[in-house]
N, C-alpha and C positions, 0 to 999 in steps of 0.2 A: 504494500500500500504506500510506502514510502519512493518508491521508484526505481530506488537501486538494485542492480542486477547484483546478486550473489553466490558465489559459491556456496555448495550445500552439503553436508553431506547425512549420513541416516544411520544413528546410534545403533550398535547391536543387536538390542531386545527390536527393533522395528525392523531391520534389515531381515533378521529371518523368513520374517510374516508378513510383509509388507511391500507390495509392489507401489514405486509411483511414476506416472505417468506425466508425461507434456498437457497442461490444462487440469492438475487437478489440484485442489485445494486443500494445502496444507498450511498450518501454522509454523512459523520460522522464527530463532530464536539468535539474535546475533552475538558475533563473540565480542567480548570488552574489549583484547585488544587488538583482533583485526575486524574491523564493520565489514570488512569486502567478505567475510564468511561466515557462514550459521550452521545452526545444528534444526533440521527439523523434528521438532516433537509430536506434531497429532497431523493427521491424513483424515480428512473428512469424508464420510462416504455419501453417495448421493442422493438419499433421501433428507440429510443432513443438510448437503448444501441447498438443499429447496427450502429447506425451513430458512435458513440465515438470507437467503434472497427475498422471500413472503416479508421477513421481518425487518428486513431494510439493511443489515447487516453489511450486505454484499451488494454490487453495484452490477448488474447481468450487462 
């Protein structure tokens, strides 16, 4: 939401079980000391992202 492009990348416990795709909605969490990189923590699935768009959340 902020606009910058970042490196990402997907902790352990998520990489197992976790595929993410080009276009899907995850929450990102940046590091203190480089901004240019995050760790993502939640993947939202798509009944999910319908509710935060209904709710104004998200901008479709």
């Amino acid at each position: 939401m902020d606009g910058v492009v970042r490196l990402t990348r997907i902790p352990g416990k998520m990489k197992k079980s976790t595929w993410i795709r080009e276009g899907d909605v995850v929450i990102v969490v940046p590091w203190a000391f480089q901004t240019e990189k995050a760790d993502i923590i939640w993947k939202y699935s798509g009944p999910q992202v319908n509710w935060l768009e209904r709710k104004g959340f998200l901008k479709s």
